[in-house]
C-alpha positions as a printed Julia matrix, in Angstrom:
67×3 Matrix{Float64}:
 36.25   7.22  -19.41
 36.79   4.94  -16.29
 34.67   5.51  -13.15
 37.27   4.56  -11.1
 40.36   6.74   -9.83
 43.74   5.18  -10.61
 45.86   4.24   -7.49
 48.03   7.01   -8.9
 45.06   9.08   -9.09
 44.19   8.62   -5.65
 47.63   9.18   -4.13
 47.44  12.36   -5.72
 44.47  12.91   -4.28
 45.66  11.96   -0.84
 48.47  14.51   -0.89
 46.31  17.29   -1.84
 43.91  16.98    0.96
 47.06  16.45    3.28
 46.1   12.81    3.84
 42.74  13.78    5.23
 39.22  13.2     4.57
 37.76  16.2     2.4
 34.3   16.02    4.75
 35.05  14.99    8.12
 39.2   15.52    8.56
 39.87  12.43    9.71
 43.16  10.81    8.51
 42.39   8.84    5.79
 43.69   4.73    6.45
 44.56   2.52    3.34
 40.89   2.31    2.78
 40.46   5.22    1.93
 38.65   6.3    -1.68
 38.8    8.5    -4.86
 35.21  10.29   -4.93
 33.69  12.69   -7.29
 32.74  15.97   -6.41
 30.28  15.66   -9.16
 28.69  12.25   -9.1
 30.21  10.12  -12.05
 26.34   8.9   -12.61
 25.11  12.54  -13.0
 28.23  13.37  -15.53
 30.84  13.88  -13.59
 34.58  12.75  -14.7
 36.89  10.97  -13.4
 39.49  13.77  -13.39
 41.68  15.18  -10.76
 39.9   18.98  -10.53
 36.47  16.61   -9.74
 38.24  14.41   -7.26
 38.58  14.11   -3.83
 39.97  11.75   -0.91
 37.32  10.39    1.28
 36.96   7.94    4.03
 35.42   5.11    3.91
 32.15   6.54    6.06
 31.92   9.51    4.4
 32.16   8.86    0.94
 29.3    5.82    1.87
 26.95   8.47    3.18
 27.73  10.99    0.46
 26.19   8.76   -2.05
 25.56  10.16   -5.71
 25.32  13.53   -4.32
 27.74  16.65   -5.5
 29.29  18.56   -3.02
């Protein structure tokens, strides 16, 4: 299994948070990235159900942890 979201991935992603970040609501830019909900290095997988849109900041200072 990939760690990273597909661009498809993360347009789908995008659309289901309504083009905003999952944490802080900010509109997400071009930037903007595919994170697990569950951490990918504590089992997580790259699936849609454990995905989310985050920006850039937020996903940074989410880290490895599950939200």
């Amino acid at each position: 299994m990939k760690r990273l979201f597909t661009a498809r991935q993360k347009k789908i992603l995008a659309l289901a948070s309504g083009n905003k970040c999952k944490i802080c609501g900010d509109v997400l830019n071009k930037n903007f990235e595919g994170d697990h909900i569950r951490s990918y290095s504590k089992g997580g997988k790259t699936l849609l159900p454990n995905g989310q849109a985050l920006c850039l900041p937020c996903n940074r200072k989410k880290g490895n942890k599950s939200q």
